[in-house]
N, C-alpha and C positions, 0 to 999 in steps of 0.2 A: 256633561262635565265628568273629570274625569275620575266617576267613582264605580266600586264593582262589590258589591257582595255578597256571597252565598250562604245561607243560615238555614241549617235545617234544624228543627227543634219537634223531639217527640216528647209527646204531654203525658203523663198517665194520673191525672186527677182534671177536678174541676176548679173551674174561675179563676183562670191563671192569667197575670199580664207581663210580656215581657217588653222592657224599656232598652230601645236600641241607638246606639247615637253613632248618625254615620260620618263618615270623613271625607272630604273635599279635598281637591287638590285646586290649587287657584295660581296662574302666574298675573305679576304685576309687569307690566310693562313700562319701560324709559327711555329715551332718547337722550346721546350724550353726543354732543359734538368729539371729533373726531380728527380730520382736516380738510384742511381749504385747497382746492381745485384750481386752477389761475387765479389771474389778479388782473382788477379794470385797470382799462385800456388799451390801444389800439393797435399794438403789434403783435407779433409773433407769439403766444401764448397766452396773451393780452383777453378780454373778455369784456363785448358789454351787451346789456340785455339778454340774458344769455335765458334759452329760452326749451329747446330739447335738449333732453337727456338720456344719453343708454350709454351699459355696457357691454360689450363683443364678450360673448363666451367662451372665443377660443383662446384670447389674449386678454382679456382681463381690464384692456384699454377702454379709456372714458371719452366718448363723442358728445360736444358742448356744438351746438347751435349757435353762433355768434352773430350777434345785430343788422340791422338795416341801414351801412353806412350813409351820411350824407351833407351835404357841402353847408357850409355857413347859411347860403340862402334856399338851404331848403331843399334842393335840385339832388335826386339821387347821384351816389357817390360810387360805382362798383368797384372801386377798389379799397374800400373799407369795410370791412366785415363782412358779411354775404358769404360768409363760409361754416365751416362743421370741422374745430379745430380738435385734434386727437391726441389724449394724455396716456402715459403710460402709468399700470397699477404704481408707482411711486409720486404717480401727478407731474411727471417733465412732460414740458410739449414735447409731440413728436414730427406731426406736420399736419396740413390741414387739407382739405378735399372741397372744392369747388370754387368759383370765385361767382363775380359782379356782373348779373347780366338783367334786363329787361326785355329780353326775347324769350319766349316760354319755350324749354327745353334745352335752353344756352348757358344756363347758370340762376344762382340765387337771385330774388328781389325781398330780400327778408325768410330767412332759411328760421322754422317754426318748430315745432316737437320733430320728434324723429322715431324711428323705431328699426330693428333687423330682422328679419326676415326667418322666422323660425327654421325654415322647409332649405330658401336658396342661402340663406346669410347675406344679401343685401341690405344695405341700406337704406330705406325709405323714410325721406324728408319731406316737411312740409314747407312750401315755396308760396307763402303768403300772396303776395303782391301780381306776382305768375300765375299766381288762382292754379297750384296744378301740386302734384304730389313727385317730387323727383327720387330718382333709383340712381344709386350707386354700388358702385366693389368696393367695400371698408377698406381694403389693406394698400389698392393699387388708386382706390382714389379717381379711377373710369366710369363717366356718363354710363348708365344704362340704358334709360328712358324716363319719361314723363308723363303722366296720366292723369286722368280726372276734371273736374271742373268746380269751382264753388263761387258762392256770391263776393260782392266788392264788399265795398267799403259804406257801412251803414250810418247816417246823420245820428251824432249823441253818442258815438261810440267809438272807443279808441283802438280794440281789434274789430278785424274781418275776416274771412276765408278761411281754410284751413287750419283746424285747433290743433285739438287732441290727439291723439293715433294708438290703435293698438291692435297687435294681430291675436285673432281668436282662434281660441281651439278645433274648428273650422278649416283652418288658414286660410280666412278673410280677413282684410285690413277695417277698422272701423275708424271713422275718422267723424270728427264734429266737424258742422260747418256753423263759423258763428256767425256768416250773415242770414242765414236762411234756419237756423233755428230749428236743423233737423239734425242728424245722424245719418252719415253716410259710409255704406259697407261696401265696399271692393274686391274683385276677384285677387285672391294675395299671389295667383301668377300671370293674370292678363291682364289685372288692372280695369277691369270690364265692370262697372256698374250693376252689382245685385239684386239692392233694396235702399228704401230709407228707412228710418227710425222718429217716430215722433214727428210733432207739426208746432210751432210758435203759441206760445201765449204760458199760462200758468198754472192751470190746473198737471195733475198726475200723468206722465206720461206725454208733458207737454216741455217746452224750453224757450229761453229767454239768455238768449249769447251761450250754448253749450260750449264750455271748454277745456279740459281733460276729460280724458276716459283712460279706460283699464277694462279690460274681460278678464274674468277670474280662470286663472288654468285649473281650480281645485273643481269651479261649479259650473263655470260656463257664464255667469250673471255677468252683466255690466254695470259701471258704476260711471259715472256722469258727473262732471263740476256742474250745477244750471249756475252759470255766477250772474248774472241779476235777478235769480231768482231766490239767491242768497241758497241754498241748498246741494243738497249730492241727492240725484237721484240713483234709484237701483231696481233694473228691469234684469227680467228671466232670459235665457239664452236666445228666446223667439224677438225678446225685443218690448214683452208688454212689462208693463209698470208691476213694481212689485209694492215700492213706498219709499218713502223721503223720508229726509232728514237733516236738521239744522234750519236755521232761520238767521236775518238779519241782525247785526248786533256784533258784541265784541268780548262778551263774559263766555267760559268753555260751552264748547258746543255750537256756538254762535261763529257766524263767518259775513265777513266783507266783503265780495266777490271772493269765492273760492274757482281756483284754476286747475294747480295738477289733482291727481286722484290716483293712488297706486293702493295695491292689497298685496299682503304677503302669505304666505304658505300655509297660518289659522285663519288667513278670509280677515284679519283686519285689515283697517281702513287708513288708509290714512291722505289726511288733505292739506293743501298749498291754500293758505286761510290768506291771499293776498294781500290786503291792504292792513290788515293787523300783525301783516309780518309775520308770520308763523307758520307752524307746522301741529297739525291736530290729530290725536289716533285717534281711530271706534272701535268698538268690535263689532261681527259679523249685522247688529239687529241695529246697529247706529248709535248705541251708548259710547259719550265722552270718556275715554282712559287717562289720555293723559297731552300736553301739547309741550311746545321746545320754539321757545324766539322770543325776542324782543327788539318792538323798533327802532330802529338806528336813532339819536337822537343829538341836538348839538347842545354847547355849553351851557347853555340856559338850561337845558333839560325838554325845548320843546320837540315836538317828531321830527324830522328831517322830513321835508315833503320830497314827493318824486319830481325830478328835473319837468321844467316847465317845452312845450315843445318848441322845436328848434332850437333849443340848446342844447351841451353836451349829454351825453345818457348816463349821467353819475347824480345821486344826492351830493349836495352840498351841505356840511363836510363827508364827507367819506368816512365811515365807523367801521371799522374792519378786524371789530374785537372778534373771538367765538359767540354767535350766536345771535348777534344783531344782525337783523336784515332791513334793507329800504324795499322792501314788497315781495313774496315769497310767490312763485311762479313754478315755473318748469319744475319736476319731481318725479326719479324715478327710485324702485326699489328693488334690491338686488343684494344675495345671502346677507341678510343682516346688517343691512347697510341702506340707508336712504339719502339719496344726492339730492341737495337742494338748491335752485337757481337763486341767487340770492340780485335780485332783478336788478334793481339800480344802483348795486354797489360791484357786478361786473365778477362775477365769482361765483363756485361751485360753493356749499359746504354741505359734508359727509358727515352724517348720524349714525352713530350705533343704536341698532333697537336690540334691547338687553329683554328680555323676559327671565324671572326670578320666580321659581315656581315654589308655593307653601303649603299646608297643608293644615286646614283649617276647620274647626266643626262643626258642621251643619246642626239647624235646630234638630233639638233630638225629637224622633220618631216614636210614639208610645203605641204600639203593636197590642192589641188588645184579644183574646185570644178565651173562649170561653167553649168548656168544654160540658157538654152536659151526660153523666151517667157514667159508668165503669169504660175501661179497655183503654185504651191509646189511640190518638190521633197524632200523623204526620204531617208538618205543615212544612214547606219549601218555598222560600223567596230567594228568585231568580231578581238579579237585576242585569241590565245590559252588559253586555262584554267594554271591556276599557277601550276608550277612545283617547289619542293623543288629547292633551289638555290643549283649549286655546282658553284668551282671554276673550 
């Protein structure tokens, strides 16, 4: 924490105590809504299920993920959604990049997190339903390729295949597979199969539908949604477990299936607390800071449940104040800013994280110092050199 200081004290007697009281520096962290990114429904700027997130660094533009079109009776629809629609930093649409396909490598079957390519600046989608990881050119909106493989569609479970994604300091892609319940790492330019991460079940280092991830650019760690395991895991750069955090439930701290998983530049944490609708910060060791949402709710006051399937992909009614959400999903973070998929109401919404730094004082320190006979004694306390403050 971010304290420093240097005390040199020369004694020239006996039995002497000096009472020292050191100071703290402490930021508090907030979340402030900010503004809202499209708006549901089905055309052109339009949004539903909206489900990756990022921003192009060179343009500042926002790429939303848009849903898994499909007909009245069920029957995929490719000309409905099955794309990655692009805003400009003012939030106008600008156009959108890919369309409707069920051939793997021909287009979207449910287009999933996304992420850009640190090293080439592509774009890499995740293609649900294609079981495969699709590449594009952000600006021109041209097929790359296709790559990868993951499990289907698992009984009792409403995702499958490709979750997460995030490219590591490495530059390999990590991607979750939520039917197989491992961690899958990718060559970030062949696309070639590296390693996995983890095996199914519940213990440390283990998973139950992995779905967000993050590698931290500060430490290299990974951080994990386990969303039926109700938890954020966080394993060392190799991959092994370091410790959890969170549990079922719905009081701070607590998560409902937690999905996205983003860290910013002090190593907080921050998570897509889904089914409670929100958004939750930690810091670096998993303590609750502070959280931002409330579920969408109708005139009676009861929650808005999420659309039942095969009907349209909106709550009924549609709450579209700041800061209600009908289920909190897709989540990315970027200067001071956290986008958040606000799932079944079909829309982006942007968070300010403010940190307020004070300066507060530590229990005081009683430095006890005992000098026995004539002459002087030098005593020096070093302490650490300053470290930027996190919470």
């Amino acid at each position: 924490m971010g304290l420093v200081k240097n005390l040199s004290v020369t004694l020239a007697c006996a039995g002497f105590m000096v009472l020292a009281t050191a100071v703290e520096a402490k930021a508090q962290l907030t979340l402030e809504y900010e503004k809202q990114i499209g708006s549901p429904g089905f055309g052109p700027g339009e949004l539903f299920v909206p489900q990756g997130i990022g921003v192009q660094d060179e343009t500042g533009n926002t790429y939303v993920s848009n849903g898994r079109g499909l007909n009245p009776d069920g029957t995929f629809n490719p000309n409905l959604g099955n794309r990655v629609d692009v805003f400009d930093p003012q939030s106008n649409y600008l156009r959108s990049i890919g369309s409707g396909s069920q051939e793997p490598g021909q287009g979207f079957d449910e287009p999933a997190d996304l992420k850009f390519n640190p090293k080439t600046g592509n774009l890499h989608v995740g293609d649900v339903f294609n079981s495969e990881i699709d590449v594009y050119k952000p600006d021109t909106g041209e097929f790359v390729r296709s790559y990868g493989s993951f499990g289907g569609p698992v009984e009792g479970r409403l995702f499958f295949g490709p979750g997460g994604m995030s490219f590591g300091n490495d530059g390999n892609l990590y991607v979750t597979d939520f039917s197989e319940d491992i961690v899958k790492v990718y060559n970030g330019q062949d696309g070639e199969l590296v390693k996995t991460i983890g095996s199914p079940g519940s213990e440390l280092g283990q998973f139950s539908g992995p779905a967000g991830i993050t590698v931290s650019p500060n430490t290299g760690n990974i951080y994990v949604g386990d969303q039926y395991n109700g938890r954020i895991q966080v394993l060392n750069p190799e991959g092994d477990p370091l410790f959890a955090f969170g549990e079922r439930g719905s009081e701070p701290g607590q998560f409902r299936e937690p999905i996205g998983v983003e860290v910013d530049e002090f190593e907080n944490i921050y998570v897509a607390d889904s089914q409670n609708s929100r958004v939750q910060a930690f810091d670096k060791d998993g303590n609750f800071l502070t959280a931002f949402g409330e579920p969408a709710r109708n005139e009676s006051g009861e929650i808005v449940p999420p659309p039942a399937l095969g009907g349209p992909p909106f709550g009924d009614p549609l709450v579209l104040e700041p800061g209600t959400f009908n289920w909190t999903a897709g989540l990315h973070y970027d200067n001071d800013k956290l986008y958040v998929g606000d799932f079944f109401q079909g829309r982006v919404q942007v968070l300010s994280v403010n940190r307020e730094t004070t300066e507060v004082p530590e229990p005081s320190a009683v430095l006890g110092i005992a000098v026995l006979g004539a002459g002087s004694v030098a005593v020096k306390f070093r302490k650490q050199r300053q470290q930027k403050t996190a919470v």
